[in-house]
C-alpha positions in Angstrom: 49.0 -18.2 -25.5 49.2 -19.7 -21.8 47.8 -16.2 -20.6 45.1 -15.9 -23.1 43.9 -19.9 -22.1 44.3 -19.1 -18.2 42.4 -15.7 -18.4 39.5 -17.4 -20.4 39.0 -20.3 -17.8 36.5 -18.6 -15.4 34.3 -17.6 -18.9 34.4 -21.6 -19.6 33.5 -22.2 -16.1 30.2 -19.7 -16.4 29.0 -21.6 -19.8 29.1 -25.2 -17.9 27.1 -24.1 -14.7 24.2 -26.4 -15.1 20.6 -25.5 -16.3 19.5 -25.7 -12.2 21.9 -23.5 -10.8 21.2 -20.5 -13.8 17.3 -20.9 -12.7 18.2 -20.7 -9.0 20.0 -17.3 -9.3 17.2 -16.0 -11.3 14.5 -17.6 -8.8 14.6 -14.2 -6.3 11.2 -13.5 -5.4 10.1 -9.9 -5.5 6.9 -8.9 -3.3 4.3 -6.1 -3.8 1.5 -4.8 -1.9 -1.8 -3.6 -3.4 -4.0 -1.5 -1.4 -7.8 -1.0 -2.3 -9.5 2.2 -0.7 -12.8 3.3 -0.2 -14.1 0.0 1.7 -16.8 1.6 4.3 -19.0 3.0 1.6 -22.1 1.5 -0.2 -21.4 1.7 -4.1 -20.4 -1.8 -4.6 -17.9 -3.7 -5.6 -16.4 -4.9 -2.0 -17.0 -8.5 -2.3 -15.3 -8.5 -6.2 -11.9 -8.0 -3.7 -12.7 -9.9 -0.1 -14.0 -12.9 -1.9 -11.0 -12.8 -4.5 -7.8 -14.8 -3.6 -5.3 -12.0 -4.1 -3.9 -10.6 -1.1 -5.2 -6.7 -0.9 -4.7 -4.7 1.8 -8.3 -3.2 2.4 -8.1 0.7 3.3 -11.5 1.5 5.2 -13.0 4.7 5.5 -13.8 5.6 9.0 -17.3 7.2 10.0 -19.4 5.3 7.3 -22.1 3.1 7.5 -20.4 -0.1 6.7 -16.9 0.6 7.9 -16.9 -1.7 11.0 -19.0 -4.1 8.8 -16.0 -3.9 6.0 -13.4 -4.2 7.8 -14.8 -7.4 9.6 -15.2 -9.1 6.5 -12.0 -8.1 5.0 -9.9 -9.8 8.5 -12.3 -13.0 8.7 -11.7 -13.5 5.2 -7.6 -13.1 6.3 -7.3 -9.8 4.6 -4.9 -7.1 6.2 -6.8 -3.7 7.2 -5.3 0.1 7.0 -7.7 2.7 7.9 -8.2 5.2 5.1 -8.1 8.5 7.0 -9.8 11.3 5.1 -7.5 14.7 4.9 -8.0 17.8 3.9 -7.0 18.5 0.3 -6.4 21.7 -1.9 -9.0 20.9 -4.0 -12.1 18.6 -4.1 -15.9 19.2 -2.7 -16.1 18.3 1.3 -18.5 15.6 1.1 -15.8 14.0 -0.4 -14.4 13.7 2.6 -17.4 12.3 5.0 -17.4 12.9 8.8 -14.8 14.2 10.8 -11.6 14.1 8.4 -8.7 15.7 9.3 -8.4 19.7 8.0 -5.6 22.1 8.9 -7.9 24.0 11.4 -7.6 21.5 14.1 -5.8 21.9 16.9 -2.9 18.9 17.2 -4.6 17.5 20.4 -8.2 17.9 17.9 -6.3 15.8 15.2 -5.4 13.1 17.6 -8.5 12.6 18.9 -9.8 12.4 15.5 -7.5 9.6 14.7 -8.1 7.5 17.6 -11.9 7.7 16.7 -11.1 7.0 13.4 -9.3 3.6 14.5 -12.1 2.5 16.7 -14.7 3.3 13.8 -12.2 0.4 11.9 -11.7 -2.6 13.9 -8.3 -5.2 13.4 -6.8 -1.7 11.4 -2.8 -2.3 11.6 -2.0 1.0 9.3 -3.2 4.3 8.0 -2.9 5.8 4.7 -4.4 9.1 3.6 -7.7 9.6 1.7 -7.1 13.2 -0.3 -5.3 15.3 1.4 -3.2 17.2 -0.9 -3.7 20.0 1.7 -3.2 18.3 5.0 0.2 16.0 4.4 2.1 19.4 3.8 1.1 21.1 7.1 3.9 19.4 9.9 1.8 20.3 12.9 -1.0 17.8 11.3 1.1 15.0 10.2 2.9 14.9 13.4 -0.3 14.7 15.8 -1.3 11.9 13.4 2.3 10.3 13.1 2.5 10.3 17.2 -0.9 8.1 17.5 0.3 5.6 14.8 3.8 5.8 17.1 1.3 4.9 20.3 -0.5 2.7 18.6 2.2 0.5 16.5 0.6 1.0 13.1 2.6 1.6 9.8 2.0 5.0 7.6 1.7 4.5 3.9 1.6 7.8 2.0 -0.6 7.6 -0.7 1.2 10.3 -3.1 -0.9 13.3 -3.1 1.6 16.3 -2.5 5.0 16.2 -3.4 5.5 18.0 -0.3 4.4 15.9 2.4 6.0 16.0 5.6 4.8 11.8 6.1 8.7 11.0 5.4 10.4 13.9 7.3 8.4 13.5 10.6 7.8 9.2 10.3 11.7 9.3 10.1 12.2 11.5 12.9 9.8 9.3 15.3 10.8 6.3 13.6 7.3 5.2 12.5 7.5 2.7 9.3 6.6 4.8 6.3 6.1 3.4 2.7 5.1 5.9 -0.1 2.5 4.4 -3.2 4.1 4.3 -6.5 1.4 3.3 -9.1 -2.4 4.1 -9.3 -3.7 1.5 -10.9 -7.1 2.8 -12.0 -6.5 6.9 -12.2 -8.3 6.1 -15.5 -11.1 3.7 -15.3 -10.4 1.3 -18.3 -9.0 -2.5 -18.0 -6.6 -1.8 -20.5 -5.1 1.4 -18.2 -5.8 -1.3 -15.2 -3.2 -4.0 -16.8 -0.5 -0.9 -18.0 -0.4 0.2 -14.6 0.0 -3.5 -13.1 2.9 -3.8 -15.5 4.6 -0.9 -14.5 4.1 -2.1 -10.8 6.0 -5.1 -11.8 9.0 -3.1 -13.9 9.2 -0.7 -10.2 9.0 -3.6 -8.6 11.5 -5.7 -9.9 14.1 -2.6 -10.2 13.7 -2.0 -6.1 12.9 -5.2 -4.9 9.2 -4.1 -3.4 6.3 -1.9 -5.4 2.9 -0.2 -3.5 -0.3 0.0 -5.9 -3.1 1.9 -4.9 -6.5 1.2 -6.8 -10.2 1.5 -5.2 -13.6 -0.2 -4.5 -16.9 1.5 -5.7 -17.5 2.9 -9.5 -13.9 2.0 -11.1 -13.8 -1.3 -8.7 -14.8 -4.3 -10.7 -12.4 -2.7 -13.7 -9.5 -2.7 -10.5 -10.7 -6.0 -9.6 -10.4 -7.7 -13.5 -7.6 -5.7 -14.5 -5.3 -6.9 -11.3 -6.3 -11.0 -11.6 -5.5 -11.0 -15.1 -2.2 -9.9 -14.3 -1.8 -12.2 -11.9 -0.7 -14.7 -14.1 2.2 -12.4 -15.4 3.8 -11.8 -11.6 3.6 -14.9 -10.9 6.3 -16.1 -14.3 8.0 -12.8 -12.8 8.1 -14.1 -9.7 6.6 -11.0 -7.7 4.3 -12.1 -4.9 1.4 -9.8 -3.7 1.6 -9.3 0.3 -0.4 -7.8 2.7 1.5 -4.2 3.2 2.7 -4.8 6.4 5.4 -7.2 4.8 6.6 -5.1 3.0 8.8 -3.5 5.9 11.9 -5.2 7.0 11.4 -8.7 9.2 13.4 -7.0 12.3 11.5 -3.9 12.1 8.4 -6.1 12.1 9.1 -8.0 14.9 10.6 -5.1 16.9 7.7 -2.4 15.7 4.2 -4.1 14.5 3.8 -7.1 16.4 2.0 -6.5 19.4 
């Protein structure tokens, strides 16, 4: 009887921890980044985000008529600000693309150049992710010559999820260049209701690995993006998931020792 009382005393001691302490434990705050791409073009829907109070990270397209103007806006109204570097995919028509995107035809030191065009063409840009490009992530020549400018540069790579077999994680870690890799598109479909399913299951990844990437876009499907993410809002914040600019996403000593300039 002795043995039975003793062995059930740290089970007693669990039921009487007070009402503050169980909150407190459950109180870990989770962070997620959402990235909106296709700023830099002219079908609409940019200020819906930059005037917004949720935290996007604005992916610009380089070579357009309102990149430079885009990207301003998005850092004076404290937004973070990736470029969204057009690559070559296996399928798609080439406009798609817009000037000078990065095909599997160019030399490395032609892909380089490229880049650091692209990075002027989008002022205050701290990271690249890739626009398309199903075709291009899977060639390692072409990933590299891009990796070694965001390496020169101190920008961050997040792979937006178009191949399976990119070559963003095999070369970033190699060079070690902070990589992130999307998991959710949030408006693959253009309906709010797909919007809000896809923000849930950005909060469910989230929660599971401590840190979740959602990629949505400006344009046609924007103002659905824009309504479906700040009615969720609400629901990550009793979750206690906070939406951050990408760059904190990666570790506070890599931070310090690899972004900040």
């Amino acid at each position: 009887m002795k043995r039975i009382a003793l062995f059930l005393i740290p089970f007693l001691l669990l039921s009487l921890q007070s009402p503050a302490s169980a909150e407190k434990n459950d109180q870990r705050q989770f962070k997620a980044a959402i990235i909106i791409d296709d700023f830099g073009g002219g079908t609409g829907g940019v200020r819906d985000f930059l005037e917004g109070d949720v935290p996007i990270t604005a992916a610009v397209m380089p070579f357009t008529e309102h990149s430079k103007e885009h990207a301003e806006l998005a850092h004076e109204n404290g937004f973070e600000v990736i470029v969204h570097l057009p690559m070559q995919p296996k399928r798609g028509k080439r406009s798609w693309l817009g000037p000078k995107p990065i095909t599997v035809d160019l030399s490395p030191q032609e892909v380089k150049q490229r880049v650091k065009d692209a990075l002027k063409s989008v002022p205050y840009a701290v990271g690249i992710n890739n626009h398309m490009g199903s075709l291009a992530v899977e060639d390692e020549e072409i990933v590299r010559a891009i990796v070694e400018v965001a390496k020169e540069k101190k920008l961050y790579i997040i792979d937006s999820g178009t191949s399976p077999k990119s070559k963003f994680q095999k070369v970033t870690e190699e060079m070690n260049v902070p990589l992130l890799k999307r998991d959710v598109f949030l408006d693959d479909i253009s309906s709010l209701s797909h919007v809000r399913k896809q923000m849930k299951r950005l909060a469910k990844i989230t929660e599971f690995t401590g840190s979740g990437i959602a990629i949505g876009h400006v344009g046609v499907t924007g103002k659905v993006c824009s309504v479906g993410i700040y009615q969720s809002m609400e629901e990550f914040k009793q979750r206690n998931i906070k939406i951050v600019p990408a760059s904190q996403l990666f570790s506070t000593q890599l931070t310090e020792q690899y972004l900040k300039p």
